[in-house]
C-alpha positions in Angstrom: -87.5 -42.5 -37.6 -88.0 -46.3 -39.6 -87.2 -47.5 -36.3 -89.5 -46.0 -34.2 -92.2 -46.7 -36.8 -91.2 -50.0 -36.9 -91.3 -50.4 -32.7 -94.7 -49.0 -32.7 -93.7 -45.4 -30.6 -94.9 -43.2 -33.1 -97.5 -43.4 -36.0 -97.7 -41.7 -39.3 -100.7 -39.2 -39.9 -100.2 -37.2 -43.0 -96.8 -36.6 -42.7 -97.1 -36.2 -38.9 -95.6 -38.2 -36.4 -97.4 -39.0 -33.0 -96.4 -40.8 -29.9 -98.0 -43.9 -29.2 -99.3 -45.2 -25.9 -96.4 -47.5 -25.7 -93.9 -44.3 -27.3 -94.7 -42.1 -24.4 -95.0 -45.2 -21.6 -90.9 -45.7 -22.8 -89.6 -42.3 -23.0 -92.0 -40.9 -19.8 -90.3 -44.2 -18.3 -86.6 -43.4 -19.2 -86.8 -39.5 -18.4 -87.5 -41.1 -14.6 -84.1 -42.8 -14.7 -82.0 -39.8 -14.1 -79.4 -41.5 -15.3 -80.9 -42.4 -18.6 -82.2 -39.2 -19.0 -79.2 -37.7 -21.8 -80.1 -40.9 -24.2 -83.5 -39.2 -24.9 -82.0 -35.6 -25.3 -82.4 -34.1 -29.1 -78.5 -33.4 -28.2 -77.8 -36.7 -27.8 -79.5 -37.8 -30.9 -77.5 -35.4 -33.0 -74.4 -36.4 -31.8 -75.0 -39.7 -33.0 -76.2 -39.1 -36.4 -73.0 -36.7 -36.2 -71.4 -40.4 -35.4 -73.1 -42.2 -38.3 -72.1 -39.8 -41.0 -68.7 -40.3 -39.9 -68.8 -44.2 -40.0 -69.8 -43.8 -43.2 -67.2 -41.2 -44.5 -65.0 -43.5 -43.2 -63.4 -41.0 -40.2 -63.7 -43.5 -37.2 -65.0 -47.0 -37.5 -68.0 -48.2 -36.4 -66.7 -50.7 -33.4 -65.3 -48.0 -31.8 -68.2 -45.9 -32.1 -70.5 -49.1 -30.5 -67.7 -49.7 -27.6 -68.2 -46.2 -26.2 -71.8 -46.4 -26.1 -71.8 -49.7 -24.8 -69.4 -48.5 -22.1 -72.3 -45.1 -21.4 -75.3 -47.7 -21.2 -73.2 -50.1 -18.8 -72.4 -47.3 -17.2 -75.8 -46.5 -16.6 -76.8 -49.8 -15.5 -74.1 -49.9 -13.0 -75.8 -46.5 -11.5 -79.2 -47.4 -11.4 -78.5 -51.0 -10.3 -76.6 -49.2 -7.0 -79.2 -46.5 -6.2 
């Protein structure tokens, strides 16, 4: 949530969050690439916090985590740079 605070896509209104212009211009702009479209999914989301609290038990290690979503984002390059 920090981060998104600190990239200006939401605000904080008593202990609300809102979407900012810029918030919804990014996500409304990444639910049109179909192929970006599971990176803004609440079930993609989970399984990487699933991922973090793993790093940080110590189960897997944290390049391998960033290797396999480096290869999903290439791989969505690679698609959207074809179509």
């Amino acid at each position: 949530v920090q981060k998104l605070l600190d990239r200006g896509y939401v605000i904080e209104r008593k202990n609300y969050l809102f979407p900012t212009k810029l918030g919804k211009e990014v996500y409304n702009y990444l639910i049109r690439l179909k192929s970006a479209e599971k990176f803004v999914k609440e079930e993609f989301t989970r399984i990487l916090e699933e991922l973090m609290d793993k790093i940080e038990r110590g189960e897997v290690h944290y390049i391998d985590v960033l290797k396999d979503l480096f290869e999903e984002v290439l791989r969505v390059e690679k698609y959207n740079l074809s179509s």
